[in-house]
TORFIBA-470600 format. One record per residue: x, y, z of N, C-alpha, C in turn; residue in one letter. Coordinates in pm, whole numbers. Each point is the difference from the previous one (the first is absolute). Layout:
BEGIN
<n_x: X; n_y: Y; n_z: Z; ca_x: X; ca_y: Y; ca_z: Z; c_x: X; c_y: Y; c_z: Z; code: A>
...
//
This chain:
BEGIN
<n_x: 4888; n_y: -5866; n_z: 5105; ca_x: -112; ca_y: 88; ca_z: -26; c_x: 22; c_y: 70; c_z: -133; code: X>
<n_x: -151; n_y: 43; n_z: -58; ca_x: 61; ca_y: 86; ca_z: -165; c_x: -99; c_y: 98; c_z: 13; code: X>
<n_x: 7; n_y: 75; n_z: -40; ca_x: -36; ca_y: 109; ca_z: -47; c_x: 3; c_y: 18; c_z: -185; code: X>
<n_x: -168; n_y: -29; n_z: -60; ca_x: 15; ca_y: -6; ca_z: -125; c_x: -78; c_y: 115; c_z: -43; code: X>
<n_x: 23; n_y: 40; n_z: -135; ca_x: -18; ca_y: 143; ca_z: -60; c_x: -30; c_y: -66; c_z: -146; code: X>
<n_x: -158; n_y: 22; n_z: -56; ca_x: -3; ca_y: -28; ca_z: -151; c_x: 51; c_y: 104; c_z: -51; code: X>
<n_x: -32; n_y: 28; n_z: -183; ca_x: 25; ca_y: 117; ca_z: -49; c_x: -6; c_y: -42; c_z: -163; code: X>
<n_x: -34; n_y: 54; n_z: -111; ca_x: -15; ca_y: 8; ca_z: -90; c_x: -173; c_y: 1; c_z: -50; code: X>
<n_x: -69; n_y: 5; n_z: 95; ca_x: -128; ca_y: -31; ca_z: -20; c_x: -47; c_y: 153; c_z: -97; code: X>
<n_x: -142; n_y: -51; n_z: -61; ca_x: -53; ca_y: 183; ca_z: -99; c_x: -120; c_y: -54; c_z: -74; code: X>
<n_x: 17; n_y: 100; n_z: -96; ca_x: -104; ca_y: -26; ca_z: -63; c_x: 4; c_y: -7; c_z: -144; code: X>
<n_x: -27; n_y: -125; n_z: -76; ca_x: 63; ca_y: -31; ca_z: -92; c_x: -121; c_y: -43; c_z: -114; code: X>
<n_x: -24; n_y: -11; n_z: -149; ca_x: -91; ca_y: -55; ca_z: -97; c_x: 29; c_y: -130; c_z: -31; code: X>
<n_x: -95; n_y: -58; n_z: -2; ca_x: -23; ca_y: -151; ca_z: -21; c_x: 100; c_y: -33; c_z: -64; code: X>
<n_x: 69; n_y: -111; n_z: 6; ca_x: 84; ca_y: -36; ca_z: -127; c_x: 130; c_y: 29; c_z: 76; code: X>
<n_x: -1; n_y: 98; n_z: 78; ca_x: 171; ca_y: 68; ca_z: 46; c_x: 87; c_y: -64; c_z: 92; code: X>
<n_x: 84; n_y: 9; n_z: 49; ca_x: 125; ca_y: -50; ca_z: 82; c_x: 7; c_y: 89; c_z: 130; code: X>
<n_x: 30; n_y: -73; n_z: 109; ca_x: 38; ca_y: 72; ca_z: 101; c_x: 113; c_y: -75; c_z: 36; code: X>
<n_x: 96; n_y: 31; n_z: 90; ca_x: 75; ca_y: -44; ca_z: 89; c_x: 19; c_y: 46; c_z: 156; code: X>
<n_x: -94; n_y: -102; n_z: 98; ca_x: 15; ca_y: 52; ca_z: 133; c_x: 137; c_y: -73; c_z: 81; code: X>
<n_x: 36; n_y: 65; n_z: 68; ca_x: 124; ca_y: -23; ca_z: 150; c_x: -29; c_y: 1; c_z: 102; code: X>
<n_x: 27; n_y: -94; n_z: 120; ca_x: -4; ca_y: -39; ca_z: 112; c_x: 120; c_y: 40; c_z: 40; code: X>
<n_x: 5; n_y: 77; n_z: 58; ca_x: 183; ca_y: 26; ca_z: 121; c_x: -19; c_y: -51; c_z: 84; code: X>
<n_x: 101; n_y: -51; n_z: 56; ca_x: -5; ca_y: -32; ca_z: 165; c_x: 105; c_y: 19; c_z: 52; code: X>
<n_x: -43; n_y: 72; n_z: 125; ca_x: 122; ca_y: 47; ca_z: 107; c_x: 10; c_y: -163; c_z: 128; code: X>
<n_x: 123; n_y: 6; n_z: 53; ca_x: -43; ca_y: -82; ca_z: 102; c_x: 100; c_y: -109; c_z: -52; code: X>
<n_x: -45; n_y: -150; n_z: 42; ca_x: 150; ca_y: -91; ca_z: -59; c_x: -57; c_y: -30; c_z: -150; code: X>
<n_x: 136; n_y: -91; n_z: -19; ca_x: 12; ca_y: -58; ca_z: -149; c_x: -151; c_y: -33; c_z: -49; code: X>
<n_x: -40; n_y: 41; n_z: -119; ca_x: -129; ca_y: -72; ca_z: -78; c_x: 1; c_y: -100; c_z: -62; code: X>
<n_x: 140; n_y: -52; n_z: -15; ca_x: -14; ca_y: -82; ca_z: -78; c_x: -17; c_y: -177; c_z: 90; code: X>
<n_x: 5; n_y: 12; n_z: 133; ca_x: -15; ca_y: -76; ca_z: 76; c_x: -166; c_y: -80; c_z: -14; code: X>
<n_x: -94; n_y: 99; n_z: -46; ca_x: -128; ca_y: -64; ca_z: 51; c_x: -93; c_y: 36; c_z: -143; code: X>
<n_x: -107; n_y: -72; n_z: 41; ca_x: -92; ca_y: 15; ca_z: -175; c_x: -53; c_y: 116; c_z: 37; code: X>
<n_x: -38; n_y: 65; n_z: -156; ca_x: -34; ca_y: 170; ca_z: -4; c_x: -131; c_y: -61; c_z: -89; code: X>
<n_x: -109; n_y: 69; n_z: 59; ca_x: -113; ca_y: 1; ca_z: -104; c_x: -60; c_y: 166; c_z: -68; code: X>
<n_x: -45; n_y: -6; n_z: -71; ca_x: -85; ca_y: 134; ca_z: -83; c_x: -181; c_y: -52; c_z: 56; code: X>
<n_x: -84; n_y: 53; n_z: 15; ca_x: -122; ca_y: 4; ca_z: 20; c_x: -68; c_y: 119; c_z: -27; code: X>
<n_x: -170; n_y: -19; n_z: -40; ca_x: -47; ca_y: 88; ca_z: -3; c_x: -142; c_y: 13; c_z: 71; code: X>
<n_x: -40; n_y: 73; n_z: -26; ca_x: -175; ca_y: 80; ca_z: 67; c_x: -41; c_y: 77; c_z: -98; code: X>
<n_x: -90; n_y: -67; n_z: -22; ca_x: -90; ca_y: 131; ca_z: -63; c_x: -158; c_y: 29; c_z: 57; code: X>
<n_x: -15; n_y: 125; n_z: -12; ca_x: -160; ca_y: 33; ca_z: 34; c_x: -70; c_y: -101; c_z: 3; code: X>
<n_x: -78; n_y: -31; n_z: 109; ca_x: -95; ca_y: -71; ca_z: 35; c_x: 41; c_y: -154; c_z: 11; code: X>
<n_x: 116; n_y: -17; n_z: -32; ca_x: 75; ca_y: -160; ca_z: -20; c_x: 71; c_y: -26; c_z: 154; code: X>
<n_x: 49; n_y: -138; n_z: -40; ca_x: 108; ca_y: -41; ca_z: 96; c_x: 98; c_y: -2; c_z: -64; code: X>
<n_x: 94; n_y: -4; n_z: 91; ca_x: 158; ca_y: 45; ca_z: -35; c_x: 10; c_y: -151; c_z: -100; code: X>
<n_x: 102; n_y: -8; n_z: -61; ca_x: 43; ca_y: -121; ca_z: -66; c_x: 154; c_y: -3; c_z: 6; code: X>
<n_x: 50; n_y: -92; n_z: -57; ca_x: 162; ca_y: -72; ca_z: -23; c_x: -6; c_y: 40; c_z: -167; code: X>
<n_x: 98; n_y: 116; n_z: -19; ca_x: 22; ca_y: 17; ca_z: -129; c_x: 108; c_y: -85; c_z: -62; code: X>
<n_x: 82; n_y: 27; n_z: 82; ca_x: 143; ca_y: -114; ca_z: -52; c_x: 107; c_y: 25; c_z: 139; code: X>
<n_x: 84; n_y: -101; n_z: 11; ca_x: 82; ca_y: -55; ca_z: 86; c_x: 109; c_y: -83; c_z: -26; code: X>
<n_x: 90; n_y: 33; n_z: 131; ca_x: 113; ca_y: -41; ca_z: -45; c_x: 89; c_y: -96; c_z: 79; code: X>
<n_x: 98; n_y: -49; n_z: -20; ca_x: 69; ca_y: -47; ca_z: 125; c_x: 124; c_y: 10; c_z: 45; code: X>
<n_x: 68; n_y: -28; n_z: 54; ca_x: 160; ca_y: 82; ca_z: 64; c_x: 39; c_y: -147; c_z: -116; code: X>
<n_x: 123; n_y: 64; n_z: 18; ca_x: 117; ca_y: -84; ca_z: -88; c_x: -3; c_y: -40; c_z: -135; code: X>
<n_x: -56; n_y: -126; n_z: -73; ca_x: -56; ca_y: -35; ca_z: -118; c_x: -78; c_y: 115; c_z: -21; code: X>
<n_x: -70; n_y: 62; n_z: 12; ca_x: -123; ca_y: 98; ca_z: -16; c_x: -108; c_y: -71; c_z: -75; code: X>
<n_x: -85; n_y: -112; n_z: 50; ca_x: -70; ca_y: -86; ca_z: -38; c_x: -164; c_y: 100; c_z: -19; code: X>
<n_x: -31; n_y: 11; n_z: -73; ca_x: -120; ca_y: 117; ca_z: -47; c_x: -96; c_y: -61; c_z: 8; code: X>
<n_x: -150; n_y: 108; n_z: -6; ca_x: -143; ca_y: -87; ca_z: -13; c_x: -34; c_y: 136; c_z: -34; code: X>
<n_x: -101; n_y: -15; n_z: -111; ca_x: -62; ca_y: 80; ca_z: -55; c_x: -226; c_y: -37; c_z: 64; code: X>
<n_x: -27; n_y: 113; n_z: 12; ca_x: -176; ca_y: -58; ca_z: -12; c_x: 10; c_y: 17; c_z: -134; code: X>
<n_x: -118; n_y: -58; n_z: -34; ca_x: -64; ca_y: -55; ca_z: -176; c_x: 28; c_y: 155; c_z: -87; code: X>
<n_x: -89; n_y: 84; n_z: 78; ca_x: -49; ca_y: 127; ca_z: -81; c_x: 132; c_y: 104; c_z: -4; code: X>
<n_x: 122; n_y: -61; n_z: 33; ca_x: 109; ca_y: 104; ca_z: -17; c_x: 111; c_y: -117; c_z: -55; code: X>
<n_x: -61; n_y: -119; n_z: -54; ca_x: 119; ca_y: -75; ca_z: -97; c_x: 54; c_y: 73; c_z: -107; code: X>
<n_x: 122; n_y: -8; n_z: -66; ca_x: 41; ca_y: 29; ca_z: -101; c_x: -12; c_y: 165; c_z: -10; code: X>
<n_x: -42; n_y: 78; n_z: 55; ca_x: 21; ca_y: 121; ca_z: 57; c_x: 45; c_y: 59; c_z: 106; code: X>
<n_x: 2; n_y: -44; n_z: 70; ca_x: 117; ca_y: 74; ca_z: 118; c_x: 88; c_y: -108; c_z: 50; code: X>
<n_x: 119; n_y: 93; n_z: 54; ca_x: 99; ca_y: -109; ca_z: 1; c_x: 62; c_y: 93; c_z: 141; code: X>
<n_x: 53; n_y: -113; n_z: 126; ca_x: 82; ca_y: -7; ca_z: 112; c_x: 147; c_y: 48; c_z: -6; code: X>
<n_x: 68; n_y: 98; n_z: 61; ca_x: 122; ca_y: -79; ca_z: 56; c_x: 122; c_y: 95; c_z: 80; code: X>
<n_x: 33; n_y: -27; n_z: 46; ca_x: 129; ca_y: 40; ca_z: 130; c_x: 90; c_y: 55; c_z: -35; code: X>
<n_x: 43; n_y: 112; n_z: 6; ca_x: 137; ca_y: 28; ca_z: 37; c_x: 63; c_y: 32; c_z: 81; code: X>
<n_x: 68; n_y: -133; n_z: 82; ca_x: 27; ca_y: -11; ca_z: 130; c_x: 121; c_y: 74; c_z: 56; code: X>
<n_x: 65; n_y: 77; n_z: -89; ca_x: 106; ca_y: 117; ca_z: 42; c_x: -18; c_y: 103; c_z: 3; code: X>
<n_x: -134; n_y: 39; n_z: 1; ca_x: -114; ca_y: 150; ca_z: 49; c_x: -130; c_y: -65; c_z: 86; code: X>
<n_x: 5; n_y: -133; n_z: 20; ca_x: -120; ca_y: 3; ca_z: 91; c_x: -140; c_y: 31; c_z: -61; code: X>
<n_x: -9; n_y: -21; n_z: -144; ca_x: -116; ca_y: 16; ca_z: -125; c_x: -55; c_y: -102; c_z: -4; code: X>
<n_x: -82; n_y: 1; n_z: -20; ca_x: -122; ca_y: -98; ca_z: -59; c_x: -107; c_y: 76; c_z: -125; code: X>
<n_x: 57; n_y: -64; n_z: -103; ca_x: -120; ca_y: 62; ca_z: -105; c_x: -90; c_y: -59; c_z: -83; code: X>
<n_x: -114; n_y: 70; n_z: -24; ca_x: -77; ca_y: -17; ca_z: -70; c_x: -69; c_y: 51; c_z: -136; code: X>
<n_x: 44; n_y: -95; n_z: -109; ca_x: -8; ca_y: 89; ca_z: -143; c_x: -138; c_y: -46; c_z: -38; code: X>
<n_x: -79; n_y: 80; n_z: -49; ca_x: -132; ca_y: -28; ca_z: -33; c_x: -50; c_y: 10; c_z: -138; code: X>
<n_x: 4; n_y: -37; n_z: -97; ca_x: -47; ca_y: 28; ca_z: -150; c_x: -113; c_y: -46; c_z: -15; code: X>
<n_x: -54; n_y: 90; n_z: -83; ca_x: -139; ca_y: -34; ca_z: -60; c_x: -109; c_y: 12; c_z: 79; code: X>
<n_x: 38; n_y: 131; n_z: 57; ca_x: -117; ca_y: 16; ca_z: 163; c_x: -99; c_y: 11; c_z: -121; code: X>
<n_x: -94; n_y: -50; n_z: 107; ca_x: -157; ca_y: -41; ca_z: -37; c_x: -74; c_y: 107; c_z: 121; code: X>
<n_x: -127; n_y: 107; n_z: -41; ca_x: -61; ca_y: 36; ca_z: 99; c_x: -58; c_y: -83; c_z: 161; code: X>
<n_x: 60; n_y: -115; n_z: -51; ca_x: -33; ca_y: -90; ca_z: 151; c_x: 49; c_y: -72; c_z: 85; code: X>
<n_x: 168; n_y: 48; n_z: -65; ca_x: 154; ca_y: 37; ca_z: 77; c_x: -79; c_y: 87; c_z: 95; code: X>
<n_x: -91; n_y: 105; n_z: 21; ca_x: 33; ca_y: 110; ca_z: 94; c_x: -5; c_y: -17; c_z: 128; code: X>
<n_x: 50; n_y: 61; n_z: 65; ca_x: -27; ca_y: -60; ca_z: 202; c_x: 148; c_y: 94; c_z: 26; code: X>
<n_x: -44; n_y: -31; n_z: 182; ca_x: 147; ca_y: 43; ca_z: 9; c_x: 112; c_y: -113; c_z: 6; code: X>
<n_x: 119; n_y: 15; n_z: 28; ca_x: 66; ca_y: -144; ca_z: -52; c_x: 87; c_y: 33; c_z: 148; code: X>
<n_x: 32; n_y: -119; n_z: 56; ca_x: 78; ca_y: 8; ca_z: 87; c_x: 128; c_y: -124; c_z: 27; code: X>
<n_x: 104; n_y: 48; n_z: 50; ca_x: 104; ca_y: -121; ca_z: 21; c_x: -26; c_y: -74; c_z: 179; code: X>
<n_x: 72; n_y: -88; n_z: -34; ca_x: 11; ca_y: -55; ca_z: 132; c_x: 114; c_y: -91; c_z: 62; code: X>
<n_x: 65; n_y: -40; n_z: 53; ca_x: 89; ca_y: -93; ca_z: 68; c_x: -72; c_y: -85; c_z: 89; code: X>
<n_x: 66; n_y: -151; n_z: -42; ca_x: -35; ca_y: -83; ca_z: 55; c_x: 90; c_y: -68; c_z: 98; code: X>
<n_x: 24; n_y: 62; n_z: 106; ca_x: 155; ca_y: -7; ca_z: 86; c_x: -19; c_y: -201; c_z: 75; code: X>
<n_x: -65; n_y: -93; n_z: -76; ca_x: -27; ca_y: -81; ca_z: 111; c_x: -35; c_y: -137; c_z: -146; code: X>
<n_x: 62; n_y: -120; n_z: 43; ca_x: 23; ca_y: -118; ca_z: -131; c_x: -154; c_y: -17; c_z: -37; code: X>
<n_x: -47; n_y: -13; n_z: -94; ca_x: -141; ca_y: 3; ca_z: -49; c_x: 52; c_y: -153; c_z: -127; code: X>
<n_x: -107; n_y: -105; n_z: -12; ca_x: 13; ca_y: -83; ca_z: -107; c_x: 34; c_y: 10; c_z: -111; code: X>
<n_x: -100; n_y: 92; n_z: -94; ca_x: 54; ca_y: 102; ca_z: -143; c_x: -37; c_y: 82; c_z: 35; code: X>
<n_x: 61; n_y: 44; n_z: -127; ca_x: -39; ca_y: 174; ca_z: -18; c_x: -154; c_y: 14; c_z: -46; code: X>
<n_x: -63; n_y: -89; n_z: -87; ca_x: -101; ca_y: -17; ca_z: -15; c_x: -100; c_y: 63; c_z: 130; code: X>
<n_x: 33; n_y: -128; n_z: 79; ca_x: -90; ca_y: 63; ca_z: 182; c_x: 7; c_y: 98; c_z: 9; code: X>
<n_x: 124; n_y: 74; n_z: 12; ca_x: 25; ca_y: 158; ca_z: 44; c_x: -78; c_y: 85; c_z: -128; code: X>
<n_x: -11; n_y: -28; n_z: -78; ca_x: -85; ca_y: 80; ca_z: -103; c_x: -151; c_y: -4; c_z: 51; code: X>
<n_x: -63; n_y: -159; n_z: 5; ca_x: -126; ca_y: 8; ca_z: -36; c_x: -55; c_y: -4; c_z: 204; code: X>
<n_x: 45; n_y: -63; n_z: 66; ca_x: -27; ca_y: 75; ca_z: 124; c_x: 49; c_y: 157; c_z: 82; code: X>
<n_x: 68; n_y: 85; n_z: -61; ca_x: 13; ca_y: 112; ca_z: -9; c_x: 85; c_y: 36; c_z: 99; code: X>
<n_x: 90; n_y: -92; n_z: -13; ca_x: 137; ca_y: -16; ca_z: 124; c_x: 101; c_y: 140; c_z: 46; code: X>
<n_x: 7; n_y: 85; n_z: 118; ca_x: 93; ca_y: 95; ca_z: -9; c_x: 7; c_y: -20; c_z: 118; code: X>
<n_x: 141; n_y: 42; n_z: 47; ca_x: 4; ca_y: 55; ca_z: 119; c_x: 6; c_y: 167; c_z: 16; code: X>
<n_x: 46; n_y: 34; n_z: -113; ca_x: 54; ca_y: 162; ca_z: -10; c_x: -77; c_y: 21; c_z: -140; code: X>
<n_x: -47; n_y: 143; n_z: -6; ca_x: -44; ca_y: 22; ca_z: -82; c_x: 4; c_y: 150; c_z: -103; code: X>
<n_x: -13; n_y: 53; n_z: -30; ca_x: 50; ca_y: 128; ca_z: -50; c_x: -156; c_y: 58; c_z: -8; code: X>
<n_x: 18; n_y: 162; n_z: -5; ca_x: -174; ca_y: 42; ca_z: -8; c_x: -33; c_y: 9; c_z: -153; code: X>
<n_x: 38; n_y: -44; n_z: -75; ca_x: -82; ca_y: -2; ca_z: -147; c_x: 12; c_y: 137; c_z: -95; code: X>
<n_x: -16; n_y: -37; n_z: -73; ca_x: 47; ca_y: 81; ca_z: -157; c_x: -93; c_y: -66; c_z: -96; code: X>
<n_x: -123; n_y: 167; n_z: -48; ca_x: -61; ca_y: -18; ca_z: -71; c_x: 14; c_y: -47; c_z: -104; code: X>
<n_x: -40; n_y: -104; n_z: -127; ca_x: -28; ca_y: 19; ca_z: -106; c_x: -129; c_y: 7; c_z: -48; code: X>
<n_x: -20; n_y: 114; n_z: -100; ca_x: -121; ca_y: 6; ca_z: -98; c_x: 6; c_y: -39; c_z: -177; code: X>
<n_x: -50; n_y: -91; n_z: -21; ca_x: 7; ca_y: 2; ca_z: -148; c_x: -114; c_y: 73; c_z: -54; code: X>
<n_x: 2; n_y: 66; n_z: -39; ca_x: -181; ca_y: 57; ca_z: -57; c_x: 58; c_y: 99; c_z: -188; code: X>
<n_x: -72; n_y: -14; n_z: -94; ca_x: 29; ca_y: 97; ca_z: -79; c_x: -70; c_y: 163; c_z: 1; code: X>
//
């Protein structure tokens, strides 16, 4: 079982950097794929980026290529997410998740919105 906690979420001007964290209490993280997702007003949640235990085999969606980037540090039980070049349509709330159960790729777990555990979300706003 996990117990996950975002954190770094705010409010930031177009163009800027954030860095959010996923903690997790509970067993090892580095056992199972960790995804980032978001929601925004009036939307459905989506697969921001994802990851996978071991290799840490990544998947990005389109609209967060080459700007945000995945990844683990599996001797705190972290999962992070660096975000550059927020765009006002980065905003939503962003949430982590664990995928405690073998899934094909990470891809799937992104774009069918795979969790078993989930954390309650951490705002971001980009707005100037």
């Amino acid at each position: 079982q996990y117990q996950l906690v975002e954190s770094g979420g705010g409010l930031v001007q177009p163009g800027g950097s954030l860095r959010l964290s996923c903690v997790a209490s509970g067993e090892a993280l580095h056992y199972y794929a960790i995804g980032w997702f978001r929601q925004a007003p009036g939307k459905e949640r989506e697969g921001v980026s994802c990851i996978t235990s071991g290799p840490g085999t990544t998947y990005y969606t389109n609209s967060v290529k080459d700007r945000f980037a995945i990844s683990r540090a599996n001797a705190n039980n972290t999962v992070y997410l660096q975000m550059n070049s927020l765009k006002p349509e980065d905003t939503a709330v962003y949430y982590c998740a664990v995928l405690s159960r073998p899934v094909t790729t990470v891809q799937t777990m992104c774009v069918q919105n795979l969790g078993n555990y989930w954390g309650p979300g951490t705002q971001v706003t980009v707005s100037s």
